[in-house]
N, C-alpha and C positions, 0 to 999 in steps of 0.2 A: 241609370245610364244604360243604353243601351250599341251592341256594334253596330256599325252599317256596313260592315264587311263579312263574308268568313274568308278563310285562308284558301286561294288559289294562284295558278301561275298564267301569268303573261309571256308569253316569248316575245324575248325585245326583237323585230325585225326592220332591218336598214335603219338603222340608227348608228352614230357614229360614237366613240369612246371619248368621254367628256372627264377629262384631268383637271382637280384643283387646281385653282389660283395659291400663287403663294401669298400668306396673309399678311395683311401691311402690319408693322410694328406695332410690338402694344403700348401705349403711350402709358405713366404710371399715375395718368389719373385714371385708369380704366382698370376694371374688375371684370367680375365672373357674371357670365349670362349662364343663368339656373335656366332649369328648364323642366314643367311639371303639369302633368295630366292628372285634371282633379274633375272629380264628380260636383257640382254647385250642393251647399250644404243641405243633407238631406238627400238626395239623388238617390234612388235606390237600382240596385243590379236589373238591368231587364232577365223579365222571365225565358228561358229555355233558351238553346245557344243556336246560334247563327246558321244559317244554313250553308248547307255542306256544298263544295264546286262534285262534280260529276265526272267522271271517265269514258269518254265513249269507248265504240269499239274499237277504232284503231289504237289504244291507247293513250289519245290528247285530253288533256283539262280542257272542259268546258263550262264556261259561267251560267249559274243561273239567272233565268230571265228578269224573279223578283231583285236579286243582288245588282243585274244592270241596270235599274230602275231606280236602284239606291243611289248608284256611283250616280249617277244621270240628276239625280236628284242635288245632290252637290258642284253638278258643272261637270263630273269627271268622264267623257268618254274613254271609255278603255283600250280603243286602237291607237284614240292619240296620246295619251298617256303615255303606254309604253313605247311609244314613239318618237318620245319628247318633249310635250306638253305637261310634263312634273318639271321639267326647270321654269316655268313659268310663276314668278317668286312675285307679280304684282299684288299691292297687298290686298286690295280687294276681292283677291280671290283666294288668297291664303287662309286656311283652315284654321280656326285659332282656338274653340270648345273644344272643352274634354269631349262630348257627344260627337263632334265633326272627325275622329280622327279615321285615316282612311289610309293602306297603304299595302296596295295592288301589285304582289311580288311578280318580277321581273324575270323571266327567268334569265341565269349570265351575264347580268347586269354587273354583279358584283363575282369580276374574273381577278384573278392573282393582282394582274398589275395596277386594274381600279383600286382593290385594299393596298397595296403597299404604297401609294403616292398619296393615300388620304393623309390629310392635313390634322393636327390635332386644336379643340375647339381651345378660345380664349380663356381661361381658368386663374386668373390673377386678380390681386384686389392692390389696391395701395394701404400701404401699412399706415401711412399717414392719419386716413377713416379711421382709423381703430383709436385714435387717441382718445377722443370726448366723447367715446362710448361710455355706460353705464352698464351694472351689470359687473359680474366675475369674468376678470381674465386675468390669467397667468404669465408670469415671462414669457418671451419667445425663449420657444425651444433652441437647445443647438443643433445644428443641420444633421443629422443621420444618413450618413453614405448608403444611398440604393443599392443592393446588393444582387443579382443577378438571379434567377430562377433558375437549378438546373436542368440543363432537355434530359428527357423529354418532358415537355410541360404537363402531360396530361396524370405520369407518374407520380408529380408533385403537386399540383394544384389542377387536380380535375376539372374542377366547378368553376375554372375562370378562363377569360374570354376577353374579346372583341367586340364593340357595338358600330357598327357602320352607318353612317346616315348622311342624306344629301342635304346641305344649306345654301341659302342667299351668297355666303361664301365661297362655297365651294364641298368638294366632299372632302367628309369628317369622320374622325374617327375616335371614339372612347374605349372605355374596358367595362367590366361586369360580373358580374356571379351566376351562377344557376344556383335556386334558391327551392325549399321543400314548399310543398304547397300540399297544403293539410286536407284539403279536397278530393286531393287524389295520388295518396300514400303511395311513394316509391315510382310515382310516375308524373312527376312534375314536366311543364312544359312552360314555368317562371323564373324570369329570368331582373333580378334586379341593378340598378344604374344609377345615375344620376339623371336629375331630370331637365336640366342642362345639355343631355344627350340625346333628349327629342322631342324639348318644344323652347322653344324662342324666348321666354317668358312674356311680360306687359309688353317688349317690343314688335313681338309676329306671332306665329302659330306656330304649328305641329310640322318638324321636320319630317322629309321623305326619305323614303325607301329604306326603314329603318330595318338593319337584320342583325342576329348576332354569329359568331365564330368563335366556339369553344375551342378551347387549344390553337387558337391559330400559331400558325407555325410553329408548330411542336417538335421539332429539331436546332431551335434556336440558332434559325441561318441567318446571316446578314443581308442589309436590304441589296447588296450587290449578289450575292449568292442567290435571291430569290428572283430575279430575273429569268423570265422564261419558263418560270418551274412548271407541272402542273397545281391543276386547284385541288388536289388530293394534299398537294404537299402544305399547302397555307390553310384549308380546310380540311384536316384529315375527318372530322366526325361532320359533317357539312355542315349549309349555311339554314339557318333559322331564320326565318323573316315576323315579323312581330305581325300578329295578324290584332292583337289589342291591347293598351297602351294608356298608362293612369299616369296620375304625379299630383300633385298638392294643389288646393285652392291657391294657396301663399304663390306659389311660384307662377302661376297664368296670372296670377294678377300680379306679384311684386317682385319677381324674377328682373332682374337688367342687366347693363354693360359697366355700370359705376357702382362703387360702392358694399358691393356684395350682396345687394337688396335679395331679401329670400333664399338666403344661402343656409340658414338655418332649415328649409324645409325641401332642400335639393335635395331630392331621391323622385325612383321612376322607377313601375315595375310594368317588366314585359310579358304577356303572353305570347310564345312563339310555334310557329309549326314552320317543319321543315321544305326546300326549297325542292328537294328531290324525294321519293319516299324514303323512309327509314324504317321500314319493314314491319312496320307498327309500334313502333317503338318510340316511347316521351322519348325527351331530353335528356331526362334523369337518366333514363333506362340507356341512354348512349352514350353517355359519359363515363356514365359506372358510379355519378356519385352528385349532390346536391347538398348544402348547408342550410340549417335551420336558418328565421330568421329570429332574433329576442327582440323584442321593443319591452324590456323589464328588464335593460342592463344595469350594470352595478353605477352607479355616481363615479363622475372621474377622479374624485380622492381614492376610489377603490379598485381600478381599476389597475391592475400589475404592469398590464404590457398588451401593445394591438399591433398587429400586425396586417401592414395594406396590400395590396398588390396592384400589379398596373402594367400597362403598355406605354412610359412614357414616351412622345412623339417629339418634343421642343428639345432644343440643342441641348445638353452635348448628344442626348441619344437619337435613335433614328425610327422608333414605332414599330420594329417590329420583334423584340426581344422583350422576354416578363420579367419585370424588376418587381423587389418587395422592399418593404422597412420596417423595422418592429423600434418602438419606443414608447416607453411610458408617457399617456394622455395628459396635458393640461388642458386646460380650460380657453375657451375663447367666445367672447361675446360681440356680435357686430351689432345688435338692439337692445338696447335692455327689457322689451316687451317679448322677444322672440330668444326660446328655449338656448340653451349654452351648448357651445358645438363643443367636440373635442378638435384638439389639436396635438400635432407628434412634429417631432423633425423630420424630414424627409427631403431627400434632392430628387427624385420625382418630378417629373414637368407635367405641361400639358398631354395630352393623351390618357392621362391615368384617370380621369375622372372618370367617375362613377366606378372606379374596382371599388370591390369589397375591403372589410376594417374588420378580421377576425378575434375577438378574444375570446375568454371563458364566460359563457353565456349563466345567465342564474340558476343553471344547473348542474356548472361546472364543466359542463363541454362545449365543444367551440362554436362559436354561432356567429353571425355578421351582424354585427352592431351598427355599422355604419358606410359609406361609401365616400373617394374622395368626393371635394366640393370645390375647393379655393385652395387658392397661394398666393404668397407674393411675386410680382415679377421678377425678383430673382432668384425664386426657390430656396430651398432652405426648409422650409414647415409646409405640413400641407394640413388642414380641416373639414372635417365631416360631419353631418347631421347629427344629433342624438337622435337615435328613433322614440317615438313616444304612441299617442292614441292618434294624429294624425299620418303617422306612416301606416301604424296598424289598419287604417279605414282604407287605404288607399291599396294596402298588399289583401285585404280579408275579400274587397269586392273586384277585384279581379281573380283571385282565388275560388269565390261565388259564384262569378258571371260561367267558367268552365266548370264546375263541377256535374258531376254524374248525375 
């Protein structure tokens, strides 16, 4: 698999501020749209990394000529793009391969009040699905009261965050992890999700203007108190823009809106560089901190106790405060062909997908097992991947593709 991007900035010019729609009701035959950028089996890392954008002298980003030729290659011209030619959601021109993924940071695109009116994505299954499953599943949990993170976020959970992204619906917003990338020790610039959080599954392609926000709002202000703030105050460590972007075969192809289909292989991990410089400095290195990830977790008979984190967005909460829940794992199966997810109680809504699911990794230190994936419409439990040898392929060859 190869990018057709490297990471550079667009200044959005005369373009106008585009606020979600509010999203129509979920009806409780509907479920969770997965979402995952997968290499086709076999697919190997392309050689040597993407070429780099240029600084002239007065200090502006400039594209290179080969990288125009790519985006050109795709349809994308880069004046109209960031002009507003990315709301352009007909499906014929929507990006749908893992190889096509493309996503030309904006500069100020994403300003305080764009993130705090982001909507959070559909994450619900009907409980009803789960009866004539096959396969181990456990009771439903009892609900686990979300319990607050306290500010500052970054004191308590470093390593988690915000995933921003534009949809057919409107703009979206998830949570995430910054995760260790064994490529390049202590200076990771990976960031894991759900993959729900930036590709469409079987029904569309690769969401836009994906970026992520560590610590957002890391003074845990409400959504009326963040009005007006600056972007220091909702991005205190800034905005990461995914410059490349993987997820599962399962999910581009069995990813939907019913049923749960590919929720067993909902995860996504992101490559990101940042939207303004960062002095040289990864992700890691600006956070102050990054979690392994284990896909050689303990079975969930074995497993003590995990704990999620999240931004949940759906009522009663309002998206922009870090909830977490810690509860011992059961078991849940929506296919009997397709790996056993965990499951915990949690009241957690929408918005929380894709945070991290930390326990005691098989080394006995904490590691991210998993990220949310699904719930029921009225909350109460939420469910996440087990990670196995298809997360491992999907986290090793973006860890690959930037290595030194």
């Amino acid at each position: 698999m190869r990018s057709i991007r490297p990471s550079f900035t667009a200044r959005r010019e005369g373009s106008t501020r585009r606020t979600s729609p509010v999203l129509a009701a979920v009806a409780l035959a509907s479920a969770l749209v997965l979402t995952a950028t997968a290499c086709d089996s076999g697919a190997s890392v392309a050689d040597g990394a993407p070429s780099a954008s240029a600084v002239d002298g007065d200090g502006k980003i400039t594209i290179p000529d080969d990288i125009k030729d790519q985006l050109k290659e795709h349809g994308i011209d880069l004046d109209k793009w960031r002009d507003g030619d990315w709301k352009n959601w007909d499906k014929d021109d929507w990006l749908r391969e893992a190889e096509d993924f493309v996503n030309p940071i904006i500069e100020d695109l994403w300003d305080p009040d764009r993130m705090r009116e982001a909507e959070q994505p559909d994450q619900s299954v009907d409980e009803g699905d789960l009866s004539g499953d096959q396969g181990v599943t456990d009771p439903t949990p009892e609900p686990v009261e979300a319990a607050p993170v306290p500010a500052s976020y970054h004191a308590n959970v470093p390593e988690a965050g915000k995933v921003f992204f534009d949809s057919p619906e409107g703009t979206m917003v998830c949570s995430a992890t910054v995760v260790k990338d064994p490529a390049n020790p202590g200076k990771s610039n990976m960031v894991w999700t759900a993959g729900h959080c930036v590709h469409a599954g079987k029904s569309g392609g690769w969401y836009r203007n994906i970026a992520f926000v560590p610590s957002y709002n890391d003074a845990g202000k409400s959504a009326a108190e963040l009005q007006g703030v600056s972007p220091e105050e909702v991005a205190p460590y800034g905005i990461w823009w995914g410059d490349w972007v993987q997820t599962s075969d399962q999910w581009i192809e069995q990813g939907g809106a019913t049923g749960g289909d590919g929720a067993a292989y909902d995860f996504a991990v992101l490559h990101v560089t940042p939207e303004e410089g960062s002095g040289g400095k990864s992700l890691e290195e600006t956070v102050g901190s990054a979690l392994p990830v284990d896909f050689a977790a303990p079975a969930v008979p074995e497993v003590d106790s995990l704990t999620a984190t999240g931004y949940p967005a759906a009522a009663p909460f309002d998206g922009q405060r870090m909830y977490r829940c810690q509860d011992k794992p059961g078991r849940l199966s929506i296919a009997a062909a397709d790996p056993t997810m965990y499951r915990i109680g949690c009241t957690m809504t929408g918005g929380s997908s894709g945070g991290g699911w930390v326990a005691a990794g098989s080394d006995g230190r904490p590691a991210l097992v998993s990220n949310t994936s699904i719930g029921p419409v009225t909350a109460g439990w939420l469910a996440g991947p087990r990670l196995g040898e298809e997360a491992k392929s999907v986290f090793d060859a973006v860890s690959g593709k930037f290595a030194p």
